[in-house]
N, C-alpha and C positions, 0 to 999 in steps of 0.2 A: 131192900125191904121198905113196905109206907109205911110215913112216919105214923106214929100210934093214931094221931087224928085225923087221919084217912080212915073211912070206910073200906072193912075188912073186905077185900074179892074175893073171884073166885081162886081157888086153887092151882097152881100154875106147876105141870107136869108136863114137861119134854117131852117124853118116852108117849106121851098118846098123839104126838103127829109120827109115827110109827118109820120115822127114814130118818132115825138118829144115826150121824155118822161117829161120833165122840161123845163119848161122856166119861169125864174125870172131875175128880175132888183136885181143888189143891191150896194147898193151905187150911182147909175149912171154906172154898169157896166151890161152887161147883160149875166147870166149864162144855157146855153142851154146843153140838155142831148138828144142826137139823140141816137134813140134804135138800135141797131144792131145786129143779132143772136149770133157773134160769139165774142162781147162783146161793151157796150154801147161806146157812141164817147163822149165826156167832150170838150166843149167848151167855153171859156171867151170871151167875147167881149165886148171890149172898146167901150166906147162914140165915136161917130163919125167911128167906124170902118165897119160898112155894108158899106158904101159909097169907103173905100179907104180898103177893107180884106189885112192883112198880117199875116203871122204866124210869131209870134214872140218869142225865145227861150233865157232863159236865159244859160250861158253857165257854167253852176254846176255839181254835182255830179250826177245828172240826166238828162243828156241832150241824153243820147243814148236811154234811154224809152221816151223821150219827143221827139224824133226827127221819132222813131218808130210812137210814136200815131198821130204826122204831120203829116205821111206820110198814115195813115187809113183816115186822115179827107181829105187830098185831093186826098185819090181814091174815095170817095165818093162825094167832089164835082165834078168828073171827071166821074160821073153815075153809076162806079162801087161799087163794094161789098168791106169795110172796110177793108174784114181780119181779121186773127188771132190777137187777144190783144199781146202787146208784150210778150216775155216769161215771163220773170218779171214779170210779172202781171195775169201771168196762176197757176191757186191754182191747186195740182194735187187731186183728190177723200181723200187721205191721209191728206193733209196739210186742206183742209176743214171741215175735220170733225174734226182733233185737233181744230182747230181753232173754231167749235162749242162747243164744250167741253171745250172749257177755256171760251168762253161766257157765258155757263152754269155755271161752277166753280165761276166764278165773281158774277153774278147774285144772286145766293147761298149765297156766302161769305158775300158781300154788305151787302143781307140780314141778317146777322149774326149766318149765318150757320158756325160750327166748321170740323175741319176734318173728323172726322166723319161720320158724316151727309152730306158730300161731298162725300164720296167716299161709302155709302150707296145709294145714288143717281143716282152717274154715273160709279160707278166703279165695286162693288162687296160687297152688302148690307151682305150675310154672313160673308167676314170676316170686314167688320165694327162691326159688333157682335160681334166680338174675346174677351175674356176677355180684361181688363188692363197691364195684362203683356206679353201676346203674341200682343196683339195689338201696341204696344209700338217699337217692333221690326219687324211690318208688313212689307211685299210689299207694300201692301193698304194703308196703314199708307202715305209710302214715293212717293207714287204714287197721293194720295190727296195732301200732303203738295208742291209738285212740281208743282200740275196745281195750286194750290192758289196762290203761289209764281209767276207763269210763268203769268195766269192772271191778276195778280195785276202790273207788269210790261208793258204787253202790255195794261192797260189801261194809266197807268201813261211814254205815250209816246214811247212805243214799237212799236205799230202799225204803226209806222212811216216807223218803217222797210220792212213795209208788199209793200211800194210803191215803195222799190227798192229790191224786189224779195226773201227780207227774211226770 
């Protein structure tokens, strides 16, 4: 919400760009997802703020993708098209499919799948069949053991990284 010595705006209502994907309260706060082709819009709003709209940033480590995605939400209060999501925020065909593949590996893992049986899954079910001593010194071998490693990080707080373009 502006502070009282801002000039009151307009009215700021979600539901009239008409492709809300989310809309929940929580806490008293209300969290809306307006859909957009070239990637969704993420919005908070304060108690009392449809009456008094402000975009407000805190000023962090990510205030240049934060200032980016302001700047989609008010081309589209302004009628137009959002825009491109910041780059930051653009997975390229490559970094999405690793990144499905370590959700697979996780999932796997979790389940108590061993290397193995990870990299006969996603990787190359023949040489997971290697005997014990060639297998020992695989590719596949160090190729499983890296995505269990790598997914077990981005569950325990990696993907943090993923929101400033890592």
């Amino acid at each position: 919400m502006a502070p009282p010595r801002f000039a009151a705006g307009r009215t700021f209502d979600p539901t009239a760009f008409g492709n809300v994907l989310a809309d929940r309260y929580d806490e008293g706060d209300r969290r809306v997802v307006i859909g957009d082709v070239l990637g969704d819009v993420h919005v908070w709003i304060n108690e009392g703020a449809p009456s008094r709209p402000a975009i407000i940033l805190p000023l962090d480590a990510s205030l240049e993708i934060r200032l980016e995605s302001a700047s989609r939400l008010v081309r589209l209060l302004q009628g137009g098209a959002a825009g491109p999501l910041p780059r930051a925020l653009q997975l390229t065909a490559q970094r999405r499919a690793r990144l499905i593949l370590l959700l697979h590996a996780l999932d796997f893992r979790l389940g108590g799948a061993g290397p193995r049986d990870i990299a006969a899954s996603l990787i190359d079910a023949e040489h997971a069949a290697l005997p014990a001593l060639e297998w020992k010194s695989s590719a596949t071998r160090r190729k499983a053991n890296r995505l269990i490693h790598d997914s077990i990080a981005l569950m325990n707080g990696g993907y943090k990284r993923l929101l400033h373009g890592g």
